[in-house]
N, C-alpha and C positions, 0 to 999 in steps of 0.2 A: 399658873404661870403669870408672874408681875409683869404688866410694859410701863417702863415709867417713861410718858414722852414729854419732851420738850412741849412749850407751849403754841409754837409755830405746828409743830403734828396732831395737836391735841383742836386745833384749831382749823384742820383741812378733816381730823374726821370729824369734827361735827357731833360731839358726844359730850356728856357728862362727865369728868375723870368720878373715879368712883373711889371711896374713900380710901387710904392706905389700910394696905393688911401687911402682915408678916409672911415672909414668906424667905425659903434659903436661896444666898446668893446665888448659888449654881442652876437655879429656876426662875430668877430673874435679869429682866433684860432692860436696859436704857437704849431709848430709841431716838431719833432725831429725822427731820426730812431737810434733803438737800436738793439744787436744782443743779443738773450736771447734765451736758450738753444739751441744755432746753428740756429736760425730763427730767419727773418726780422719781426720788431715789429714796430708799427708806434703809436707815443703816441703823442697825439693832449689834450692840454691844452686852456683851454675858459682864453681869456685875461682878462675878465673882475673878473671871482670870480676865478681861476683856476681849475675850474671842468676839470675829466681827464680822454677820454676815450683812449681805447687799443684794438689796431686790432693787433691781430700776427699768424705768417705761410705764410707773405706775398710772392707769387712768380713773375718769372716773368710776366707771364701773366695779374695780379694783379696791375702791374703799370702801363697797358694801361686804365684801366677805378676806377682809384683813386678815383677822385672826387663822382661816384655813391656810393665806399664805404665807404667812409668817411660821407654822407648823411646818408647812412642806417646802417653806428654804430651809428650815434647820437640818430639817432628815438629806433633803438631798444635800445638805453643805457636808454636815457629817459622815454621810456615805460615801462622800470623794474623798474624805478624810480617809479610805478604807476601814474607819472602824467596822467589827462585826454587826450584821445588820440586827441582831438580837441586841445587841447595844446600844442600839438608834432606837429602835425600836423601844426597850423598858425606859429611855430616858425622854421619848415623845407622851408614853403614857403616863409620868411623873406629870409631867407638865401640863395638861388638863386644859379647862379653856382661860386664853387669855382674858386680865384684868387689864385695863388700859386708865391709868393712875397720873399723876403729876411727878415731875421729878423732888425730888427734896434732900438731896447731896451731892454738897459743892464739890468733892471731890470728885463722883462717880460721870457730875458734868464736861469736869475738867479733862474726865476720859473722856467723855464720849468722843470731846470736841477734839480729841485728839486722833480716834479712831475717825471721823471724820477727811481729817487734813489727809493721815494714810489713803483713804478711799479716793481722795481728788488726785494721789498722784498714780493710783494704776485705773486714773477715768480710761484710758485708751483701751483697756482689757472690758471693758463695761459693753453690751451688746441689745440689740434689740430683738434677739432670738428666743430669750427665755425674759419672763420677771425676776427668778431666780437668776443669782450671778454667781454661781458658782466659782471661774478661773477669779473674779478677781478677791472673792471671801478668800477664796486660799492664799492667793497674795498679800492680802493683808495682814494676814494670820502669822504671816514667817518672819514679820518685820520685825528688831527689838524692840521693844516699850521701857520705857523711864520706870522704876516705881519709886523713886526720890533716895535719896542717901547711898546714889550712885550704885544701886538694886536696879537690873535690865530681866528682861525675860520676854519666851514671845508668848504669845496665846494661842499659838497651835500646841506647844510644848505643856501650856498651863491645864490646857482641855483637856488635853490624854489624862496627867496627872491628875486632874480631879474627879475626871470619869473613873477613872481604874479604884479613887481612891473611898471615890462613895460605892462602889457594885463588889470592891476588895477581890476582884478578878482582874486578867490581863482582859483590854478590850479590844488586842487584833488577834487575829487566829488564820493566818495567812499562807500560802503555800509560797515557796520560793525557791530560786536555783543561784547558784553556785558556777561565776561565768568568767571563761579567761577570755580576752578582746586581745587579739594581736594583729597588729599592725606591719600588712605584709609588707616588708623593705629587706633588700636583698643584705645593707651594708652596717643596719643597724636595728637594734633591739626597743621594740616600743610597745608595752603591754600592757592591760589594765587587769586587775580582776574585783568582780564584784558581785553583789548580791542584788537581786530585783524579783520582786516580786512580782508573782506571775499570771495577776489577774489587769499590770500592765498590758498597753495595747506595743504595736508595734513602731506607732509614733513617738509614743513615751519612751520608749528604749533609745532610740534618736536622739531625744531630749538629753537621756542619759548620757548617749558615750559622745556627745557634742560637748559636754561638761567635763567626759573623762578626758577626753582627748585635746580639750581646749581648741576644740574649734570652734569656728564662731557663726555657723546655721547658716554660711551665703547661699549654697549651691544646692541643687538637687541629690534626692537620697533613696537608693534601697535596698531592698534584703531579699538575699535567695535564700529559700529552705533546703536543703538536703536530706534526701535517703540514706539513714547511716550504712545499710548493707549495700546499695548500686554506689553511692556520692553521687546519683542525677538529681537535677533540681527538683522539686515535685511544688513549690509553691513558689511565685515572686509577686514580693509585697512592695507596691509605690505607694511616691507621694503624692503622688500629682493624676486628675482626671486625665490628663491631655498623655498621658503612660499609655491610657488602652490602644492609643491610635498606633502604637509600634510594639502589637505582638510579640510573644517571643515563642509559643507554642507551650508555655510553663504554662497553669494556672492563674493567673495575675485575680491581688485584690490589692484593696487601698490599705494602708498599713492601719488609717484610724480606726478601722474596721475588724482588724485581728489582733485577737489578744496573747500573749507570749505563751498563754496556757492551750492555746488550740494547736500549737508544734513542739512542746516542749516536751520532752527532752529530743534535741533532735542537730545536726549541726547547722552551722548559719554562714553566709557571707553578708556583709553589709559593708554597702559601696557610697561611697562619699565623695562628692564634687567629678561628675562625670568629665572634667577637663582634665585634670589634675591624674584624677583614679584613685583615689585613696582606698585600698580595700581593706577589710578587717574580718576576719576568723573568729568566729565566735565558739568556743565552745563550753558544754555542760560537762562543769565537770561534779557536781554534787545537786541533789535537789533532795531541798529542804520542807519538809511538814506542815511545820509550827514553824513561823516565821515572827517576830513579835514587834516588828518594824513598818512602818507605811509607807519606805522610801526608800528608794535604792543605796546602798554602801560600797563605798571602794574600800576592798582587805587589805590593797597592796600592787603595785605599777613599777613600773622602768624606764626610764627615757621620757623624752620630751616630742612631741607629734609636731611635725613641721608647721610651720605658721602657712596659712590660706593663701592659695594665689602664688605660692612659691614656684611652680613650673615643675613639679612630679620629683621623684627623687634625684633626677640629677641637678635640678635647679636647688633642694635643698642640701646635698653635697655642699656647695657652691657656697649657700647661703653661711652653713658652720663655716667654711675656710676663711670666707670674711669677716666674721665675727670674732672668731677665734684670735686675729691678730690683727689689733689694735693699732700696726703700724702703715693696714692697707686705707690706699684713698678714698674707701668706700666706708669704713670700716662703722663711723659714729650717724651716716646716712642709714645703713643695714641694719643697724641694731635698733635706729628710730622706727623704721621699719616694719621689722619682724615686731617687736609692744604694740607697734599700732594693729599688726595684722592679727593679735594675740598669743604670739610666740611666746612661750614662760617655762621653766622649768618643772618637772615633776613635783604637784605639792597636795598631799591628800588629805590634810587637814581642807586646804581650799575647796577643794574637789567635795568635800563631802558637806561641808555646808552648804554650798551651790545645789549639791543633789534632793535636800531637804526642799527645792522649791520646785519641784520637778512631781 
């Protein structure tokens, strides 16, 4: 495994670079160290598609055994990626021990430092929990990239493909279900269906149909499980620690904590902005084997989900009557509005690139 680092990293660890060797781009990496909220951050870019992970909180002690963490961001970056762990796995053993080199291509700089500018703008995803940064490598990873002659591409998309293309197998092997989201309103029709994969937590599905439904995460969130043969609850999953202090006699756990595959196939309520009440009906209607996706898909939706803070369904009655005619006094206040509140029309192209960063 190639590091080619800048001369400011090459500089903090204190090493000889060691002379260039050959080696394939898909196993080497351009590396850089940046200072982000007063902490050493080490952002290692793949020469070959520029996938870009981030380790940061680095101390001293930290830079005697680099190369072991620079292995174990990849694997864990990759395994949030869901690839198959046998995937992660044959492509950590390619990689062998790191060589820590000079850079010597103006171009692959030109990335890094570009991969870099990405990394300063999700610093707020950046934690002092782990060295590993897992949420925000993935964020980076979804953004487009330039590659000149108006060619874009992201490096989450470029990774799979060059994984798949060096092992010439698929490298997710995933189970998933097959889910209709509907949106109980007595006066109108508002439905999602999609696929998710089910090694999902119960948080992440949150993620999901806050995306499907265009809301926009203000309020509190959870999910009853149901008995298909009684319909009594037998699970509710919150968001929030401060949930346990109001029992319901159901089993309560945190949603971070359960994954879609510890109830699946089973049916669901998921309850959104407990002022409002937005409730949603989830049901399975298919589960899927081989799934060969890392990220939830919308198949197909109806109607548009009230905009946030609207006042329950009789406030959003109200809110179409106003909108709808252009000749009431309210009409061009209501519509600024509902945009501002996230109010939008059914659009699943939208919907599904959104879901890609989920």
């Amino acid at each position: 495994m190639l590091i080619q680092c800048t001369k400011k990293l090459l500089d903090e660890l204190k090493v000889k670079p060691s002379e260039p060797v050959g080696e394939e781009p898909l196993f080497s990496w351009h590396a850089n160290l940046l200072t982000i909220h007063r902490r050493k951050t080490l952002v290692l870019m793949n020469n070959q598609n520029r996938y870009t992970i981030v380790l940061h909180g680095l101390k001293a002690k930290d830079w005697n055994h680099l190369s072991e963490l620079i292995i174990q961001a990849i694997r864990e970056v990759l395994t949030a990626e869901r690839i198959a762990d046998e995937v992660v796995e044959q492509y950590i053993q390619q990689l062998k021990e790191p060589i820590f080199t000079k850079t010597n291509n103006k171009s692959l700089i030109a990335r890094l430092n570009k991969s870099c500018e990405n990394v300063y703008l999700f610093s707020d995803a950046l934690t002092l929990s782990s060295i590993v940064q897992t949420e925000a490598s993935l964020k980076v990873n979804r953004l487009l990239v330039g590659n000149g002659n108006n060619d874009f591409s992201k490096p989450q998309e470029e990774m799979y493909r060059d994984l798949q293309t060096w092992l010439g197998k698929p490298i997710f092997r995933l189970e998933a279900a097959e889910i209709k989201v509907t949106l109980q309103l007595h006066h109108y029709r508002v439905w999602r269906k999609l696929v998710v994969p089910l090694d999902m937590t119960f948080l992440q599905l949150h993620k999901v149909l806050q995306i499907a439904f265009s809301w926009q995460d203000y309020h509190l969130h959870e999910f009853y499980v149901y008995n298909e043969e009684t319909e009594k609850p037998i699970a509710h999953l919150v968001c929030d620690e401060e949930a346990f202090d109001y029992q319901t006699g159901v089993p309560m756990k945190l949603g971070k904590d359960a994954k879609l595959s510890d109830y699946f196939p089973a049916k669901f309520m998921y309850h959104y902005d407990f002022g409002d009440s937005w409730e949603h009906i989830i049901e399975v209607e298919n589960m899927i084997d081989h799934y060969d996706c890392p990220y939830a898909v919308c198949l197909d939706g109806e109607g548009s989900a009230p905009p946030e803070d609207v006042g329950g369904e009789s406030g959003y009655k109200q809110f179409l009557q106003i909108v709808s005619d252009p000749t009431h006094p309210e009409y061009q206040h209501m519509r600024n509005w509902g945009m501002y509140q996230g109010y939008q029309e059914f659009d699943m192209k939208l919907i599904n690139r959104r879901l890609q960063l989920v």
